[in-house]
C-alpha positions in Angstrom: 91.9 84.9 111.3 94.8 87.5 114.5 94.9 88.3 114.3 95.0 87.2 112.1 92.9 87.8 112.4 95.6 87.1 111.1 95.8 84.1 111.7 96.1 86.0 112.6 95.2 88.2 109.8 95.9 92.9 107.7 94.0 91.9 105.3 92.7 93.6 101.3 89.9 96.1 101.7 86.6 94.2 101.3 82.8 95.6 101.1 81.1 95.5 104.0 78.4 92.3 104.2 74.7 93.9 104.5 71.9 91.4 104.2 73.7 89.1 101.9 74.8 91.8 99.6 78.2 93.4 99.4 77.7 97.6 99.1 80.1 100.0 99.0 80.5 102.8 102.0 78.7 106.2 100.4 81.5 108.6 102.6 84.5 106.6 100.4 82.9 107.6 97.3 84.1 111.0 97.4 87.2 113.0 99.5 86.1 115.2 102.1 88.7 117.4 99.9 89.3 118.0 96.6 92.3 115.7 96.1 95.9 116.9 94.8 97.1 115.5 91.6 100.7 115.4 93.9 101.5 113.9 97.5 104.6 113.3 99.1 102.9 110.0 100.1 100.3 107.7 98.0 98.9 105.1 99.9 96.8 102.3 97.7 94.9 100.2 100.1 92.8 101.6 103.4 93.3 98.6 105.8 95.0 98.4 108.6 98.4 98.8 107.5 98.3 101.4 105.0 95.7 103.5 107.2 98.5 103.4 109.9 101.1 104.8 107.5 99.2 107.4 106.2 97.9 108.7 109.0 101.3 108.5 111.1 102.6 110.5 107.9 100.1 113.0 107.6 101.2 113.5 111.4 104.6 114.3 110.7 103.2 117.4 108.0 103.2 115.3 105.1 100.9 115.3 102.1 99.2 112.5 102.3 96.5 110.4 100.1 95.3 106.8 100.2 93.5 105.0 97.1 90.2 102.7 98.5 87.4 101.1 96.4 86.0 99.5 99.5 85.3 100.6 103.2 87.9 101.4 105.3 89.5 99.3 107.7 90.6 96.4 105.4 89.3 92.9 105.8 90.3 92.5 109.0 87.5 95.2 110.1 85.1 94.2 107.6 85.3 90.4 107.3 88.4 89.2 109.0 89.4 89.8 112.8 86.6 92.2 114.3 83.3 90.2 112.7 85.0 87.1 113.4 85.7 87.8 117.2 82.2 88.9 117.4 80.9 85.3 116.1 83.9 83.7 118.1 82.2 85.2 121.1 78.7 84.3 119.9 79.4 80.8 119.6 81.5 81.2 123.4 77.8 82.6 124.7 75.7 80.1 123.3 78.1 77.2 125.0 78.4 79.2 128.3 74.3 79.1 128.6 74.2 75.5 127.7 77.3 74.9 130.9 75.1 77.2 133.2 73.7 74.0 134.5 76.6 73.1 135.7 76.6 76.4 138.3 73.0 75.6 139.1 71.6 77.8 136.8 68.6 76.4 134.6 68.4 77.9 131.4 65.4 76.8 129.1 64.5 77.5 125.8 67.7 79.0 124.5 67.1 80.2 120.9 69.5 82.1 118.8 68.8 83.9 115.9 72.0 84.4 113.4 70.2 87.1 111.5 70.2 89.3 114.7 73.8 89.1 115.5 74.3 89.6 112.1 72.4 92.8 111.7 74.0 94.1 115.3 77.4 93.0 113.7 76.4 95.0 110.6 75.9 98.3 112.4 79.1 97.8 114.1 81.6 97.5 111.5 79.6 100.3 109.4 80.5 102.3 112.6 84.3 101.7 112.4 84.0 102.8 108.6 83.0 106.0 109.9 85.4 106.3 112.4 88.1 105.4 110.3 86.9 107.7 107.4 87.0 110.4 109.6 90.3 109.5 111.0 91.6 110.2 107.8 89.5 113.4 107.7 90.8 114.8 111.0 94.6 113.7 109.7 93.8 115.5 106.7 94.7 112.4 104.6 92.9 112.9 101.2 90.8 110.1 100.5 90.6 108.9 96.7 87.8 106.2 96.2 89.0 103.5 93.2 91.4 101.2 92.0 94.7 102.0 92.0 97.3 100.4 89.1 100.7 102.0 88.3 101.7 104.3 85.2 105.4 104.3 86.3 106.6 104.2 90.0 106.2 107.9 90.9 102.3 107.5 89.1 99.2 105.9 89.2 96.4 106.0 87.6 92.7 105.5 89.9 89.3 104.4 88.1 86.7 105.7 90.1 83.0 103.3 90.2 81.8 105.8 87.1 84.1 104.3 84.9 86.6 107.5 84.7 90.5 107.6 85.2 92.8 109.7 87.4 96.3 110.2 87.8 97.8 111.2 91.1 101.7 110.9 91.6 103.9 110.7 94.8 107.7 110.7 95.9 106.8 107.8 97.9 103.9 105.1 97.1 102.7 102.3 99.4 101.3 99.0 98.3 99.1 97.7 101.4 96.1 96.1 99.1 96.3 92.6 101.8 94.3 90.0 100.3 91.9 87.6 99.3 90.6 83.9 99.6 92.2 81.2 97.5 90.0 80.1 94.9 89.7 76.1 95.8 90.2 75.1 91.9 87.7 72.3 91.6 84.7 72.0 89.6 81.3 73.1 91.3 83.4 75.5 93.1 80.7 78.2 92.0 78.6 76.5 94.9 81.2 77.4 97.3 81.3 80.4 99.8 84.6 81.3 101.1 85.5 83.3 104.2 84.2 86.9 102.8 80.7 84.5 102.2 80.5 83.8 105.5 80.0 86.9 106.9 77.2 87.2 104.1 74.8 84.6 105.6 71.9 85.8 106.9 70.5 82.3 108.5 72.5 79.7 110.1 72.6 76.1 107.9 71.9 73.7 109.5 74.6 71.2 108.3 78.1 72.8 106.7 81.3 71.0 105.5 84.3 73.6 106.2 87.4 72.8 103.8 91.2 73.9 105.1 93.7 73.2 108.0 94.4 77.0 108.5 93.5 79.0 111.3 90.6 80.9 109.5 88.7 77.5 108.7 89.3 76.0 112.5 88.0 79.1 113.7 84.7 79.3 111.7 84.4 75.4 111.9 84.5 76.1 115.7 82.0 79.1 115.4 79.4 76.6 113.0 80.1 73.7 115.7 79.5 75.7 119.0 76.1 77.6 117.5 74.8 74.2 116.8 75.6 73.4 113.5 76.3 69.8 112.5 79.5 70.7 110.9 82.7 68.6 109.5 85.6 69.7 108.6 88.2 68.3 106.0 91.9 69.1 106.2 94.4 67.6 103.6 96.8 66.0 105.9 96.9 64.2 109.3 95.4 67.3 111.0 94.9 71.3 111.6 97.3 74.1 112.3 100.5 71.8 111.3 102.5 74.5 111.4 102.0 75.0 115.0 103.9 73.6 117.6 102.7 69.7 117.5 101.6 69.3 121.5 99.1 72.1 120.4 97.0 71.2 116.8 97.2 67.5 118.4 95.5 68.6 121.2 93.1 71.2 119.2 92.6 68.1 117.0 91.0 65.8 119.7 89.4 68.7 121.7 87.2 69.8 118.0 86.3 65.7 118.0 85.6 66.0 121.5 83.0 69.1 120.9 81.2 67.2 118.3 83.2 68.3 115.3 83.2 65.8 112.3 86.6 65.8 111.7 88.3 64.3 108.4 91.8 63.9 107.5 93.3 63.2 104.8 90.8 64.2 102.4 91.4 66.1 99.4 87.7 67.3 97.7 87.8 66.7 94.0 84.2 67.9 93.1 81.5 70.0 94.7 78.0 68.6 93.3 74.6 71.0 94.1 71.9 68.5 94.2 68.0 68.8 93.0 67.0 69.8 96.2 69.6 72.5 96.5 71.9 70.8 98.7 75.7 69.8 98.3 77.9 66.7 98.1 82.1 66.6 98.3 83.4 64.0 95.8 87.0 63.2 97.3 90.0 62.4 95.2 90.3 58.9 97.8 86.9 58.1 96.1 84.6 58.9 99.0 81.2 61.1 99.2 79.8 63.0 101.3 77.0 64.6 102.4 74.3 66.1 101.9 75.4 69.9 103.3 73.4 73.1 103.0 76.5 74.7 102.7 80.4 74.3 101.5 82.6 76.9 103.0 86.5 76.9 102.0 89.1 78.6 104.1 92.4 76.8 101.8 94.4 80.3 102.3 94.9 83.4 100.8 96.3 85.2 97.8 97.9 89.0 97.6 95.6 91.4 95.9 98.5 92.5 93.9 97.5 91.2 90.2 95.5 94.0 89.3 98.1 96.9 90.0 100.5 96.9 86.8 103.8 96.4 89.1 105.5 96.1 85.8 104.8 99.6 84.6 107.0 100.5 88.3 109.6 97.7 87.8 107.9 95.8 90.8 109.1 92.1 91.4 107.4 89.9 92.7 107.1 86.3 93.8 105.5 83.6 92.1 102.2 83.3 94.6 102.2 87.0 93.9 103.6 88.1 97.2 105.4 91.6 96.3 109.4 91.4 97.4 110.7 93.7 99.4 113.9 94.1 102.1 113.6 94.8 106.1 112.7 98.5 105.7 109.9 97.3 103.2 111.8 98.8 100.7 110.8 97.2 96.7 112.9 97.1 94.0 111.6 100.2 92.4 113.3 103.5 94.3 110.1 104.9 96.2 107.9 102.2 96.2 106.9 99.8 99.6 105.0 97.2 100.2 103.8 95.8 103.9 101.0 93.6 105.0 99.5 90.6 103.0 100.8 92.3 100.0 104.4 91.2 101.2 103.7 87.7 102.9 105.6 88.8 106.0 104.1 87.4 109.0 100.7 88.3 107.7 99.0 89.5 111.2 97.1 93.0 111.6 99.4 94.2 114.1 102.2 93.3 111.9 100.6 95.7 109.3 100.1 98.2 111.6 103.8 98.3 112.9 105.4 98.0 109.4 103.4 100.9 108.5 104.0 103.0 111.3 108.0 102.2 110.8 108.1 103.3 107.4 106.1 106.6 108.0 109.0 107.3 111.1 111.6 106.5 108.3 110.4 108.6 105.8 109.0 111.6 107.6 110.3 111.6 110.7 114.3 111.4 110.0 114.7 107.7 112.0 116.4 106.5 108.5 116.9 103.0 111.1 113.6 102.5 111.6 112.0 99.2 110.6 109.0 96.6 112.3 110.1 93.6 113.6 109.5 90.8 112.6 111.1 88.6 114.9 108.9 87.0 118.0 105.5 87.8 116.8 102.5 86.6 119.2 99.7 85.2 117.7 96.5 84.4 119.3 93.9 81.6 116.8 90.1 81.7 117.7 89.7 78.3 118.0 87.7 76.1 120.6 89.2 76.1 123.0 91.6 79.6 121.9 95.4 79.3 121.2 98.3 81.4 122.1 101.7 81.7 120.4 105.0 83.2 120.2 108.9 81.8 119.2 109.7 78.6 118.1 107.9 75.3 117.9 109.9 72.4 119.5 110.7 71.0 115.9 111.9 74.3 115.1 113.9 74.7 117.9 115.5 71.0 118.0 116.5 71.9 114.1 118.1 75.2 115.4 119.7 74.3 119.0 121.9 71.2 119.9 119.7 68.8 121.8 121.8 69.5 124.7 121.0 73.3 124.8 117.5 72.9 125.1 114.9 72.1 127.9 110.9 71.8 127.0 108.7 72.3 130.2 104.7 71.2 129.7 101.7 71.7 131.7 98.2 70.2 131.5 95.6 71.1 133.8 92.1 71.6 134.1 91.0 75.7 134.5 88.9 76.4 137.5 86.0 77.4 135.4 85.4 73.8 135.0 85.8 73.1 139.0 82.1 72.6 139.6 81.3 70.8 136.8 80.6 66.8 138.0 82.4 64.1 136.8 81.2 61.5 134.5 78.3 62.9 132.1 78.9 65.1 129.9 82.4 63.6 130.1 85.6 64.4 131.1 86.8 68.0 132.0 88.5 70.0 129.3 92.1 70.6 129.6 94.5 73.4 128.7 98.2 73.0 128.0 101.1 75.0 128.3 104.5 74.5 126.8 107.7 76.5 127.3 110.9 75.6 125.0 114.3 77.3 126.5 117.7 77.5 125.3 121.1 77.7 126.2 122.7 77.4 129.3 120.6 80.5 131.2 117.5 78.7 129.5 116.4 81.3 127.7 112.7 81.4 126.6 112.5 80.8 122.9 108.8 79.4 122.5 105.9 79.9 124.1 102.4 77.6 123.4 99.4 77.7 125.4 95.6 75.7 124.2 92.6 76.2 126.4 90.4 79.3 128.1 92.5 82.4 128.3 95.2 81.5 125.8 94.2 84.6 124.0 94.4 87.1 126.9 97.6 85.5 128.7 100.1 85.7 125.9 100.2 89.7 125.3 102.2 90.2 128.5 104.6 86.6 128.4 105.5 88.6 125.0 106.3 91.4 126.2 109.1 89.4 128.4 110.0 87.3 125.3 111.3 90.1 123.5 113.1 91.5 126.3 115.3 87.9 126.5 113.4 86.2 129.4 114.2 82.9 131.1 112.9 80.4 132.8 114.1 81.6 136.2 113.0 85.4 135.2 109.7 83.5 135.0 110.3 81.5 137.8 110.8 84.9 139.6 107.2 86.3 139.5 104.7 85.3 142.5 101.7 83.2 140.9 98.5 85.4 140.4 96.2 82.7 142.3 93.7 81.4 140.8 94.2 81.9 137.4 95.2 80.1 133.9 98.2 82.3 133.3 99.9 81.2 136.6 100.5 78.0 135.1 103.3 79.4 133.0 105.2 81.1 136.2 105.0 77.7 137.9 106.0 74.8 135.6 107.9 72.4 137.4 110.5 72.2 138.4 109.5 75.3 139.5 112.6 77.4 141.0 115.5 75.1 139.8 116.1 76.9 136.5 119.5 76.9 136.3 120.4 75.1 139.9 123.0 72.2 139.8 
């Protein structure tokens, strides 16, 4: 979703989305090499996180192979993070065009086609196959195309597409298989698409219902919304992104109503009926209908990809949503055997992935027997309209972990310059963008970090970076304003200067 992608989101492998159809990359098929029947490492999964471990490893002289069915690159490349910034920023041109007015530009006749960005998006992630497939090549990681399930934890056995079987074995094995969409349990779900189905359309509907409250269904409701699809959106509770600090999904809330978005809370779907005419309707457990839609997408979650592997055979616990269990140094139960990514549940972000992999490679090949990701004070960006920025605590979480006394919440609500020229009155009023800061103890620490509106999702890489080195307000406070910009909101929240003055 990073992201989430990641939100979000490292996700499973998935096939790459060509005209509707899912095929399988024809390099993956077969290793540039012919493979050992012994590595030091065995990767199973060739997204983001376990293509960061194995190639880190193979850099440090180890023998190195990683088990894929799919394309490289995970669902994050394929249909998670990369396809969905490129519709994030499809929808983000379509709405700048229709604004131009409002610069004195007059732009007629706008027409988009979806089946053309979807064919450029096509060729792009095909690209980063390659480029990832030949990563591994230039690494000399031996690549082993089919699905991986254990024999014991030192072996596994891969059946290739032809139906054959192979056993490879490993000192060390990695689990990094992400992911998949949570099936929405309901009958008519067949008529559903999920997220993976979205990235298989090849013509825009012209009326969708979107069904979740995470980050991946606000951010393809947004996309469906801002290309011009009448589209509502149905969350469970009283709103989206409840896990997010409250200032920010109540404003996301009234911003997607504000766009146009149907928006409906508290509705739980019950049935999903295909009509004659090949449309849909949502039966709701409250006893409402709607409809009709060309199209039902659900975004309710996601699973781990982790049923299919035979943990047993390797003495591999794990939770009951499937989630593999494992300590800080992604260590499992079974001696030799890790798990990072989706497969784990751990703060289930590319990045993360990427880092957890890279750790474990430094641990085990590179003698730093310390060496573990971090988990703590992960930034997050969500693709949403307008984008959202994250790091640290939520206020609820922080008023359940500090005294009330030790903590001091500083907002912000302006209106960014981009929207300086536009006139008052019709179209309505000017968007706003918030920014919160939650700080803590008696220096007034920085402990949370919350930003909604244009630029969320390029201003919080660098306020991390401060985060994690124990920042407060009057280190902020410290920094001359970059003039005019969105992110010098967060270096002048008033008071400004008195952090810390009696």
């Amino acid at each position: 979703m990073q992201t989430t992608l990641f939100k979000r989101f490292v996700r499973c492998s998935v096939p790459l989305a060509v005209s509707g159809k899912f095929l399988f990359s024809s390099v993956a098929e077969s290793s540039t090499q012919s493979p050992s029947r012994k590595f030091d490492l065995l990767v199973i999964g060739g997204g983001s996180g376990g293509l960061a471990c194995a190639k880190r490893s193979a850099g440090y002289g180890a023998n190195v192979g990683i088990v894929e069915y799919k394309p490289f690159g995970g669902t994050c490349v394929n249909v998670g993070c990369v396809p969905k910034k490129i519709m994030y920023t499809t929808s983000h041109v379509n709405e700048t065009l229709h604004d131009a007015k409002h610069y004195g530009f007059e732009v007629k006749d706008v027409k988009f086609d979806w089946s053309k960005i979807k064919q450029s998006r096509d060729v792009y992630i095909g690209r980063l196959n390659r480029i990832y497939e030949n990563g591994l090549d230039n690494a000399k990681v031996t690549r082993i195309s089919g699905k991986a399930a254990f024999k014991n934890d030192k072996t596994v056995t891969v059946r290739t597409k032809d139906g054959k079987e192979e056993t490879y074995s490993a000192d060390h094995i990695v689990v990094a298989v992400g992911g998949s969409p949570r099936k929405l349990g309901v009958p008519g779900e067949e008529h559903v698409i999920d997220s993976d189905g979205f990235f298989a359309l090849t013509e825009q509907p012209r009326r969708v219902a979107v069904l979740g409250a995470g980050y991946i269904a606000v951010e393809l409701a947004g996309v469906f919304n801002g290309l011009g699809t009448e589209t509502s959106l149905y969350v469970r509770g009283p709103r989206a992104l409840r896990e997010f600090d409250e200032t920010i999904s109540c404003h996301l809330h009234k911003s997607m109503i504000e766009s146009g978005m149907h928006v409906h809370t508290e509705h739980t779907v019950k049935e999903v009926i295909k009509g004659a005419d090949g449309t849909f309707s949502l039966h709701f457990t409250n006893g409402q209908v709607h409809g009709p839609f060309d199209k039902v997408l659900s975004a309710i979650g996601r699973v781990p990809a982790t049923d299919c592997l035979d943990l047993d055979n390797a003495q591999v616990p794990t939770t009951r949503s499937g989630h593999i269990v494992v300590d800080d140094f992604q260590n499992t139960k079974a001696s030799g055997v890790y798990a990072l990514g989706d497969a784990c549940g751990r703060v289930e972000l590319t990045p993360m992935a990427v880092a957890a992999g890279r750790r474990l490679a430094d641990r085990l090949f590179n003698n730093m027997p310390t060496a573990k990701a971090d988990y703590n004070l992960v930034p997050t960006v969500v693709f949403s309209h307008p984008t959202i920025g994250t790091i640290g605590l939520t206020e609820k979480q922080a008023r359940e972990e500090y005294p009330t006394d030790q903590l001091k919440v500083y907002n912000s609500s302006f209106v960014n310059l981009h929207y300086g020229p536009w006139y008052e009155g019709k179209p309505g009023p000017k968007p706003i963008s918030k920014v919160k800061m939650i700080c803590a103890g008696d220096d007034e620490k920085v402990v949370g970090l919350h930003m909604i509106g244009m630029g969320a999702d390029e201003v919080l890489q660098g306020f991390g970076v401060a985060m994690k080195m124990g920042a407060t307000k009057a280190d902020f406070d410290s920094v001359v304003a970059i003039h005019p910009t969105a992110a010098e909101e967060i270096v002048t929240l008033p008071p400004w200067g008195m952090s810390g003055k009696k």
